[in-house]
C-alpha atoms as a printed R data frame, in Angstrom:
    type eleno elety resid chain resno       x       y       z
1   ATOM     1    CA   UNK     A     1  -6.680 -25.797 -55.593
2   ATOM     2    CA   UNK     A     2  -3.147 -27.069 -56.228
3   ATOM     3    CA   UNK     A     3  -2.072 -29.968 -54.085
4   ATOM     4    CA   UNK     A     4  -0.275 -27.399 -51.643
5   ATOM     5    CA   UNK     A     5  -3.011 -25.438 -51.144
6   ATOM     6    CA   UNK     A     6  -4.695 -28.959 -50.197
7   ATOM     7    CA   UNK     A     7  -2.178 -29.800 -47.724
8   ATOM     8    CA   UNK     A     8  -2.418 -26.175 -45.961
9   ATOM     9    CA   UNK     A     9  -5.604 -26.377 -46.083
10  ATOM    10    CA   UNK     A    10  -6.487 -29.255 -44.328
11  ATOM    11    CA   UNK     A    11  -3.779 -28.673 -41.473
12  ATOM    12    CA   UNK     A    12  -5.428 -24.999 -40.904
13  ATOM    13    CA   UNK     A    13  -9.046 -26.450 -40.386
14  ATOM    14    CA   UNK     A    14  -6.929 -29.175 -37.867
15  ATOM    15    CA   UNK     A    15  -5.484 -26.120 -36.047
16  ATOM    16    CA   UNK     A    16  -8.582 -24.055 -36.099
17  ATOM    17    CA   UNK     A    17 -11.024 -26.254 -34.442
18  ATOM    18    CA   UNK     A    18 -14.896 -25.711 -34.196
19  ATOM    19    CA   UNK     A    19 -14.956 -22.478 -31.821
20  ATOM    20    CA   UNK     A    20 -12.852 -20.749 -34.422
21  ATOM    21    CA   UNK     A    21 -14.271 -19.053 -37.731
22  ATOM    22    CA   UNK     A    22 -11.908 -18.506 -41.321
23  ATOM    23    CA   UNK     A    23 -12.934 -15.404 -42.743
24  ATOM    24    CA   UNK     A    24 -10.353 -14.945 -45.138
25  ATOM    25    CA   UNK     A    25  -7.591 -17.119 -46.952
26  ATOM    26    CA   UNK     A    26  -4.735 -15.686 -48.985
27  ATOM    27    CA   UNK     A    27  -2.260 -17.993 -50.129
28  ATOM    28    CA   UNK     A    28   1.485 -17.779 -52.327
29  ATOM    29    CA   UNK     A    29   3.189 -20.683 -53.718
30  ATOM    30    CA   UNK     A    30   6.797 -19.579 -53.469
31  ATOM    31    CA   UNK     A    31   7.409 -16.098 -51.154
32  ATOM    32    CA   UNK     A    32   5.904 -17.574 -47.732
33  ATOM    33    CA   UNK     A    33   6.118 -14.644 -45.271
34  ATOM    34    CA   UNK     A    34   8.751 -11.957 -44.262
35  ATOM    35    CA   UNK     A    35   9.336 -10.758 -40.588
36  ATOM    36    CA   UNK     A    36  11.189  -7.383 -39.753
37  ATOM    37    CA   UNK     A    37  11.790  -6.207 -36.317
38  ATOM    38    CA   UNK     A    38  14.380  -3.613 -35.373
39  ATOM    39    CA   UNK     A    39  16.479  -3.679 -38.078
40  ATOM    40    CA   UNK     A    40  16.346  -7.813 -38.989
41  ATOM    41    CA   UNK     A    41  14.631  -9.482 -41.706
42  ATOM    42    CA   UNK     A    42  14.027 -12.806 -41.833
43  ATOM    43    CA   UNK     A    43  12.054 -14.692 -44.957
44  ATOM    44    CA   UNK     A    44  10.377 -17.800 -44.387
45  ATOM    45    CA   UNK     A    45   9.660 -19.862 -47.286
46  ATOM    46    CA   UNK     A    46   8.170 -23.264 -48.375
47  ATOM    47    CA   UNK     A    47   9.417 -25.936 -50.247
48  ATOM    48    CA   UNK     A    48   9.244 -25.903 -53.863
49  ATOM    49    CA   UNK     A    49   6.078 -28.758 -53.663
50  ATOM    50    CA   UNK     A    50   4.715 -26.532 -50.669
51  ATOM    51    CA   UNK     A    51   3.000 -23.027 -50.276
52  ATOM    52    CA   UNK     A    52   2.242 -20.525 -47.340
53  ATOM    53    CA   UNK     A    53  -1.164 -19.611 -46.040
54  ATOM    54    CA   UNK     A    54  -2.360 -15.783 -44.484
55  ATOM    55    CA   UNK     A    55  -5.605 -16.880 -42.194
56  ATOM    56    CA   UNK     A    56  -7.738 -14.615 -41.294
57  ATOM    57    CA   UNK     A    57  -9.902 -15.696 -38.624
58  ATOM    58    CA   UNK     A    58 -12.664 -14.087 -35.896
59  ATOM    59    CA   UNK     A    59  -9.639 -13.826 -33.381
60  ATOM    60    CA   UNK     A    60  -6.541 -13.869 -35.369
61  ATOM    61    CA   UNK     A    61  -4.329 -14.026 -38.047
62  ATOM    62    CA   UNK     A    62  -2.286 -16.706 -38.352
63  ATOM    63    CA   UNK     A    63   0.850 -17.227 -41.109
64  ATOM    64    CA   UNK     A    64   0.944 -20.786 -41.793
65  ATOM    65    CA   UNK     A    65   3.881 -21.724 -44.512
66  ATOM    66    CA   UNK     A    66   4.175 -25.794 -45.086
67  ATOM    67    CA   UNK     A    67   7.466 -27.328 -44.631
68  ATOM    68    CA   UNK     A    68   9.900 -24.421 -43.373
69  ATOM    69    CA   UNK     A    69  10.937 -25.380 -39.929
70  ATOM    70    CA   UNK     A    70  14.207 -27.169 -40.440
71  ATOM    71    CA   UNK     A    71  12.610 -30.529 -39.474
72  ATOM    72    CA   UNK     A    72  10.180 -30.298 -42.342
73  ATOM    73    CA   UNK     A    73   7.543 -29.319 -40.030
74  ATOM    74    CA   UNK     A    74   4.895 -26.743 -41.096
75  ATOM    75    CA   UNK     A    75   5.875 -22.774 -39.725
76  ATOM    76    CA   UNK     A    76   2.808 -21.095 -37.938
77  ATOM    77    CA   UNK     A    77   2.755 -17.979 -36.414
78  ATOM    78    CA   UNK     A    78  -0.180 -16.400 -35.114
79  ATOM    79    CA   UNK     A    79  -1.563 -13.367 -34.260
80  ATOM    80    CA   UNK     A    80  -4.115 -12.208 -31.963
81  ATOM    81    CA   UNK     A    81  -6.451  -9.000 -33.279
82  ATOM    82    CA   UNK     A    82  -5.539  -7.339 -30.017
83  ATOM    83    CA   UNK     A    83  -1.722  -7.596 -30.675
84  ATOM    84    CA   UNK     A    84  -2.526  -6.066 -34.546
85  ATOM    85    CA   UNK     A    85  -1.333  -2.511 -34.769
86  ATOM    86    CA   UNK     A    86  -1.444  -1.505 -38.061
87  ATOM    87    CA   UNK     A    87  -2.726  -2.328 -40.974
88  ATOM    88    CA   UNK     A    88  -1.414  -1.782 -44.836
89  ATOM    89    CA   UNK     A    89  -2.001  -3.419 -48.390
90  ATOM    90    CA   UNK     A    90  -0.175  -2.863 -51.793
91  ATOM    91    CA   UNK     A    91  -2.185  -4.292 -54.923
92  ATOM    92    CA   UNK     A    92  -1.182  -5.213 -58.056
93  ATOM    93    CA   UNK     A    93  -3.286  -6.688 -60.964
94  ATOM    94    CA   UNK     A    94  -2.310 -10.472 -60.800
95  ATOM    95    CA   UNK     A    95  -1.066 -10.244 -56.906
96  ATOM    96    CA   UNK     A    96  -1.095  -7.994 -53.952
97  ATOM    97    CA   UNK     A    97   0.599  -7.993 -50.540
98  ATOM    98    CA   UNK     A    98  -0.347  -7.565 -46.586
99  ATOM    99    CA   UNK     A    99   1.541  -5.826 -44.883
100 ATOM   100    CA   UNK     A   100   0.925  -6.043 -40.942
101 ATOM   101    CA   UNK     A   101   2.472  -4.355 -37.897
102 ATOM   102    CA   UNK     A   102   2.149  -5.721 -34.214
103 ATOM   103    CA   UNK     A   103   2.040  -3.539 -30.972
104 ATOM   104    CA   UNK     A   104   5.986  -4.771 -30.325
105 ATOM   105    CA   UNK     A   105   7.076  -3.072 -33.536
106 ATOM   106    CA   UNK     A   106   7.251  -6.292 -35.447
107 ATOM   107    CA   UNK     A   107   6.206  -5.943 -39.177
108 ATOM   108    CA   UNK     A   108   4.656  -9.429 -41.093
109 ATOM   109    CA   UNK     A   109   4.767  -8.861 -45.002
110 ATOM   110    CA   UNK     A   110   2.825 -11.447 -47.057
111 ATOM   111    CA   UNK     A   111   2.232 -11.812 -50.899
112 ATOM   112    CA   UNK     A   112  -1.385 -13.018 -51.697
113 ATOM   113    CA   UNK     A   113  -2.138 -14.073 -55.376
114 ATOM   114    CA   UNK     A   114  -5.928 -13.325 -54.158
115 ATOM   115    CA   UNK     A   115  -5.788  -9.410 -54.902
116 ATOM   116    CA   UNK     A   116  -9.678  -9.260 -54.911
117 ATOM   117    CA   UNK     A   117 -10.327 -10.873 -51.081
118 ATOM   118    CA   UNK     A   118  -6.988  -9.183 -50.396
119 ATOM   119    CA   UNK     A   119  -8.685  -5.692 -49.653
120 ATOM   120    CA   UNK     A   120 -11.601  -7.152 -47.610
121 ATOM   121    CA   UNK     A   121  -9.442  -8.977 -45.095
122 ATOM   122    CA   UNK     A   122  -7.408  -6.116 -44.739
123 ATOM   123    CA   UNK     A   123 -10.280  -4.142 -44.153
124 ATOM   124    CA   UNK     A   124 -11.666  -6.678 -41.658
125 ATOM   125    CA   UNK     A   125  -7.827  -6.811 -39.666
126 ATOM   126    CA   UNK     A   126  -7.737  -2.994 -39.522
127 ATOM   127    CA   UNK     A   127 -11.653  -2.642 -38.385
128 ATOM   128    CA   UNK     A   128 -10.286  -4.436 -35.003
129 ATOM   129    CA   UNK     A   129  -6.315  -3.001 -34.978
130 ATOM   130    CA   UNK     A   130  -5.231  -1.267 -31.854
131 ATOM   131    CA   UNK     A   131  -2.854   0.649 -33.198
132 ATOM   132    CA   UNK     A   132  -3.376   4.025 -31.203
133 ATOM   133    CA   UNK     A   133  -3.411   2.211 -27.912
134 ATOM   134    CA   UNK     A   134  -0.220   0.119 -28.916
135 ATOM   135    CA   UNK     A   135   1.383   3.279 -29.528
136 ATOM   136    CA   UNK     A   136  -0.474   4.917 -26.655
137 ATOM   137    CA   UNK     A   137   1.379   2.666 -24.094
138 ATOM   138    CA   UNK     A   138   4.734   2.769 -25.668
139 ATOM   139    CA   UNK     A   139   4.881   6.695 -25.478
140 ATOM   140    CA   UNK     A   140   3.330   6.269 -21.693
141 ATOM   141    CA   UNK     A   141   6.751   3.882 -21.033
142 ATOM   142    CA   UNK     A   142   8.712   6.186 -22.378
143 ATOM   143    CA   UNK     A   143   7.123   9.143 -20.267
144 ATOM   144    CA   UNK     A   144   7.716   7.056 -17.071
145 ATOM   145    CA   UNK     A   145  11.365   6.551 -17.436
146 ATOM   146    CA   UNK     A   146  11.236  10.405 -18.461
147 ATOM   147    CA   UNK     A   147   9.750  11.099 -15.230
148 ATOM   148    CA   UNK     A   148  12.159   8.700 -13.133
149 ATOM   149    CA   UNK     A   149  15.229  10.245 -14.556
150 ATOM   150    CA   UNK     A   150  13.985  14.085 -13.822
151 ATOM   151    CA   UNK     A   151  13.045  12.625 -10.087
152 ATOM   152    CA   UNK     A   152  16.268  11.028  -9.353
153 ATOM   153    CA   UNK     A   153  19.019  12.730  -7.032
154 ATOM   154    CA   UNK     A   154  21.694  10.354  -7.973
155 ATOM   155    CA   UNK     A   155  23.056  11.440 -11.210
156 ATOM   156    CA   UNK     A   156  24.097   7.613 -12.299
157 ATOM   157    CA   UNK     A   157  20.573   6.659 -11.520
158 ATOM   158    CA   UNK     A   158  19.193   9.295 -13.685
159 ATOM   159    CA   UNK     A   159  21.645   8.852 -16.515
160 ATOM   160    CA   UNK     A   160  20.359   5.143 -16.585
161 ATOM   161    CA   UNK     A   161  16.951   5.963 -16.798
162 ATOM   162    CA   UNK     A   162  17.334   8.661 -19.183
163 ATOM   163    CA   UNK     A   163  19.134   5.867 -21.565
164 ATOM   164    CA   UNK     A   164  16.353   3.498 -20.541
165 ATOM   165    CA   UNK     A   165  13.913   7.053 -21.501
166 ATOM   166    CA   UNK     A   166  15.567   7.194 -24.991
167 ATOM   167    CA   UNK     A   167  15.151   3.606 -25.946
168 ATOM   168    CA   UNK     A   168  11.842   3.779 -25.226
169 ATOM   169    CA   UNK     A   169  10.849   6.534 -27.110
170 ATOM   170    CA   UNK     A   170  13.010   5.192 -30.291
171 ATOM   171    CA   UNK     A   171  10.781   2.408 -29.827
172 ATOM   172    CA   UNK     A   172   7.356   4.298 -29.916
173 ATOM   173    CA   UNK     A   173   8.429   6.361 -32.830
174 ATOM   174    CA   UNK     A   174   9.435   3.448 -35.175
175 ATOM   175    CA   UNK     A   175   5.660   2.295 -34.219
176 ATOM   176    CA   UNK     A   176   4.051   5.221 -34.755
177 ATOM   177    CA   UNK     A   177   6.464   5.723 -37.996
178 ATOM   178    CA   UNK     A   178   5.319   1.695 -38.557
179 ATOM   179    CA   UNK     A   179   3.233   0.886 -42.021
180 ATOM   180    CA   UNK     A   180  -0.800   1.477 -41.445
181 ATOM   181    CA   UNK     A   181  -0.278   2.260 -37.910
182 ATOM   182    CA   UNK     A   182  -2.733   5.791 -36.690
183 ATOM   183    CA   UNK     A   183  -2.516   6.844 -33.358
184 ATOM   184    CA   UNK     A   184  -3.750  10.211 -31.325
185 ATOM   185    CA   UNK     A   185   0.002  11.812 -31.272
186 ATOM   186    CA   UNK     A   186   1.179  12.989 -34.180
187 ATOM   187    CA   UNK     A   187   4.781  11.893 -35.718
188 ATOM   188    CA   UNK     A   188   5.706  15.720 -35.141
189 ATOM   189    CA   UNK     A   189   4.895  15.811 -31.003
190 ATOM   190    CA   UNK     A   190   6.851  12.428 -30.330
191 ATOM   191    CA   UNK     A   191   9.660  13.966 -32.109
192 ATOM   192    CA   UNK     A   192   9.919  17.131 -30.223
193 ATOM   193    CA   UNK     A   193   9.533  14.971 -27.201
194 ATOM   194    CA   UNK     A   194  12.068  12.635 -28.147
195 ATOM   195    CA   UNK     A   195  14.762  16.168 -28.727
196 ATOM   196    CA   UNK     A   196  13.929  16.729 -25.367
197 ATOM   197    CA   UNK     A   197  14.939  13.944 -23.816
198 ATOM   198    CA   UNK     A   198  17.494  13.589 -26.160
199 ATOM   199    CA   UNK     A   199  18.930  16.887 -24.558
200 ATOM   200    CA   UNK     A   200  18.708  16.090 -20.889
201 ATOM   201    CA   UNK     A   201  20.151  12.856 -21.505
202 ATOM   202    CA   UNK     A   202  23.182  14.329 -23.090
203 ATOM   203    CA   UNK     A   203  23.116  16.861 -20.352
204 ATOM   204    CA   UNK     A   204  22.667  14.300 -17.386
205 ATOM   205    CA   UNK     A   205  26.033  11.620 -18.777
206 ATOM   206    CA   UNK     A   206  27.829  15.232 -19.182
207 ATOM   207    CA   UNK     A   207  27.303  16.049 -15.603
208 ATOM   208    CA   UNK     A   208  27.971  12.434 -15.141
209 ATOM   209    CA   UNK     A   209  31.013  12.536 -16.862
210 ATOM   210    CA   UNK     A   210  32.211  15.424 -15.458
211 ATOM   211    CA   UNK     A   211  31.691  14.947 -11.481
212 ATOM   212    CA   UNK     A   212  33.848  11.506 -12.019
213 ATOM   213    CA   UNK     A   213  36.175  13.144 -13.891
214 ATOM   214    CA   UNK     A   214  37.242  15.843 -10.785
215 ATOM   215    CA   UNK     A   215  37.129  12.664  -8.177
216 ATOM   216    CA   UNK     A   216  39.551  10.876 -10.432
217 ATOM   217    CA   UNK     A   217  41.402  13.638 -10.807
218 ATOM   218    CA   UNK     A   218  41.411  14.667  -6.468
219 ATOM   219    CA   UNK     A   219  42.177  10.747  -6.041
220 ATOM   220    CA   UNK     A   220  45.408  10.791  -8.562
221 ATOM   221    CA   UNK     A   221  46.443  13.742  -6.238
222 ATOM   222    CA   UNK     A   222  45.490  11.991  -3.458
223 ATOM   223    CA   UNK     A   223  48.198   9.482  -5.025
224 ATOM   224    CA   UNK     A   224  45.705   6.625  -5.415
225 ATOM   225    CA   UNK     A   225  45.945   5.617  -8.939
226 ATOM   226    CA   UNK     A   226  43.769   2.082  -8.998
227 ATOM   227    CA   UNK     A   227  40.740   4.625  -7.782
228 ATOM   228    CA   UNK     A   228  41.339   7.416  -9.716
229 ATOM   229    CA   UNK     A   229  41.294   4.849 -12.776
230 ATOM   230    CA   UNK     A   230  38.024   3.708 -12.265
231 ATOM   231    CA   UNK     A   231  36.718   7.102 -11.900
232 ATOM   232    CA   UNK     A   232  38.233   8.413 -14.993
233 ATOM   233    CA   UNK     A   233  37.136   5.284 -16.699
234 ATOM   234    CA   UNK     A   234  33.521   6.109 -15.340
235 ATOM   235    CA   UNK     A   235  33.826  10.028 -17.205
236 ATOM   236    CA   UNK     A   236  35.247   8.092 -20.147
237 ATOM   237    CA   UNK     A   237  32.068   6.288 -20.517
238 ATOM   238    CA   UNK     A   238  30.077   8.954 -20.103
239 ATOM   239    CA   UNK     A   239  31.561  11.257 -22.331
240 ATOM   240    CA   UNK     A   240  31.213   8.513 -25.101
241 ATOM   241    CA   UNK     A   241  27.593   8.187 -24.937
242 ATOM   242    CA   UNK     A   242  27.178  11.591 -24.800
243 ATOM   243    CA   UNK     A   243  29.027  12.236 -27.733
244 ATOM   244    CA   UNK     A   244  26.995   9.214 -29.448
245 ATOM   245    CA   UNK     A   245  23.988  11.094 -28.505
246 ATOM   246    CA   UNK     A   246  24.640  14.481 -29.781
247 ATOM   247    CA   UNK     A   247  26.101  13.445 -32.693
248 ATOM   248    CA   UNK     A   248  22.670  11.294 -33.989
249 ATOM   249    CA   UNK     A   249  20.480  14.064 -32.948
250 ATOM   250    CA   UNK     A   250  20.352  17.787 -33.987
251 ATOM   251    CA   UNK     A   251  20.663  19.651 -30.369
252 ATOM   252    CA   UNK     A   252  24.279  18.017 -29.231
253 ATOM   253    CA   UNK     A   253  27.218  19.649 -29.703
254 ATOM   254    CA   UNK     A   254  29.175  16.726 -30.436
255 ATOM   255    CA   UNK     A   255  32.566  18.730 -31.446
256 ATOM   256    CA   UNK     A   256  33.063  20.561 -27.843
257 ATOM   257    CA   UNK     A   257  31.996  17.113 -26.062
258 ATOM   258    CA   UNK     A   258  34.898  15.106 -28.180
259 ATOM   259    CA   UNK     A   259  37.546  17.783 -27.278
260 ATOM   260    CA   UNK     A   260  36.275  16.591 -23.524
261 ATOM   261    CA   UNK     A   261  36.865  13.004 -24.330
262 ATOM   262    CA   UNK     A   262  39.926  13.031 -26.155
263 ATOM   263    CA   UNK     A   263  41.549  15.003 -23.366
264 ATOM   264    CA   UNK     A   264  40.500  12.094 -20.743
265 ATOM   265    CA   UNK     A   265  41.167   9.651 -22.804
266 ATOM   266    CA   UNK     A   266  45.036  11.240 -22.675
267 ATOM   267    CA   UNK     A   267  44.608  11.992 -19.042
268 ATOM   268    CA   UNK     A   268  44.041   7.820 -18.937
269 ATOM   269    CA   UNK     A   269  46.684   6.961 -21.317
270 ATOM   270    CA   UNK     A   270  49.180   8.591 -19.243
271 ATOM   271    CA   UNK     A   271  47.951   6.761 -16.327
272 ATOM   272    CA   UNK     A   272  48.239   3.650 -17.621
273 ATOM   273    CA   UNK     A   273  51.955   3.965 -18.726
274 ATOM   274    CA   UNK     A   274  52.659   5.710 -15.600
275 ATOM   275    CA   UNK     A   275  51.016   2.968 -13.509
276 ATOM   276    CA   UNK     A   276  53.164  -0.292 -15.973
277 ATOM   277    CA   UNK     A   277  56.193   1.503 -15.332
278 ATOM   278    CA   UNK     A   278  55.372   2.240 -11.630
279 ATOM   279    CA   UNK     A   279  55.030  -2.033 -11.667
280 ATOM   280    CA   UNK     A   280  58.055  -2.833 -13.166
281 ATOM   281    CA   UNK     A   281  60.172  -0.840 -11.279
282 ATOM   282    CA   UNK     A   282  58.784  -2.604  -8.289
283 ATOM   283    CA   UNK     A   283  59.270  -6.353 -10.376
């Protein structure tokens, strides 16, 4: 093995100990390993005298890629079979590549110029993945705050935990959507849930919007300004991330709700010249 390899090597069998088996070792010279995770990317690779290691061992797998931190230290990453989610390989004649999902969404990408143990590791990481119960729990958070929003009697509270609702589910679709993850629901149930609670939450910040828009609006009558601001302000918001909503998903009707917003957002503009001038008359 080249000199690299040699150096990895020996600092993996350090790590590893004696209560800890290697099953499988893919190496690259050049690409080390790639991380995504909602939207980021992040390539870490060795020095041009170094490589990067994929161990697969009886409890984990560990990316180990010599050199990268910035003080010249070795980059390890590890993780446990319990944490693997899904499992996916792409092979090509001279090299292939590992492609790995955790149960946090994260996605590990590694290039292995071992194409022929390439399959059999993979094989052995997706034998113990937990994929369906990764996804499993995610969908079961994002029931919960479901639940907690359709429970609440304060309409704030429930516009919260519908936002807290659709986060969740956005995050148990992009693992269910993840490479080589299989779970019990199908792709086509978590949607139609997540249209659902798309819906109410669009319906809930409306409502929202709406009740603080008529106390603003009995407080400016009332003559006090400062309050009916922050009420206004309150619909404002509201309004906005409804409009955000129902414009990203197919059952909003993100036209009428802007005609809302732009109104209020006059309503406030008027207020806020009304309330300078108010000031400097009083200067």
């Amino acid at each position: 093995m080249p000199a690299a390899d040699d150096h990895l090597k020996a600092w993996l069998t350090a790590f590893l100990g004696g209560d800890e088996h290697l099953q499988w070792e893919l190496t690259n010279t050049q690409s080390g390993v790639t991380r995504e995770r909602d939207g980021d990317e992040e390539t870490i690779e060795p020095p041009a005298d170094l490589g990067a290691v994929a161990a697969v061992t009886d409890r984990r797998l560990l990316f180990l890629v010599g050199g990268a931190s910035e003080d010249g230290r070795d980059h390890v990453a590890s993780i446990p079979h319990e944490e693997i989610a899904g499992v996916e390989t792409v092979e090509e004649l001279l090299t292939g590549e590992l492609t790995v999902t955790t149960g946090v969404g994260a996605v590990w990408r590694f290039t292995a110029r071992e194409p022929a143990d390439l399959s059999a590791a993979a094989a052995y990481l997706d034998e113990r993945a937990a994929g369906a119960e990764h996804v499993r729990r995610a969908v079961s958070e994002a029931r919960d705050y479901r639940g907690a929003a359709g429970s609440a009697e304060d309409v704030e509270v429930a516009a919260d935990r519908y936002d807290d609702a659709v986060a969740a589910y956005r995050d148990a679709v992009a693992l269910r959507t993840a490479p080589g993850v299989e779970a019990g629901i199908t792709a086509e149930t978590l949607r139609d849930e997540v249209l659902a609670v798309v819906e109410a939450t669009i319906e809930t910040h409306l409502t929202r919007a709406r009740e603080a828009r008529s106390r603003g609006n009995w407080e400016l009558q009332a003559g006090d300004e400062a309050t009916a601001h922050r009420h206004l302000a309150t619909a404002l918001e509201s309004f906005q991330r409804a409009h955000d909503l129902a414009s990203e998903t197919p059952p909003g009707d993100a036209e009428s709700i802007a005609t809302e917003r732009v109104d209020l957002l006059r309503r406030l503009d008027r207020l806020d010249i009304h309330t300078e001038v108010s000031k400097a008359g009083t200067g």
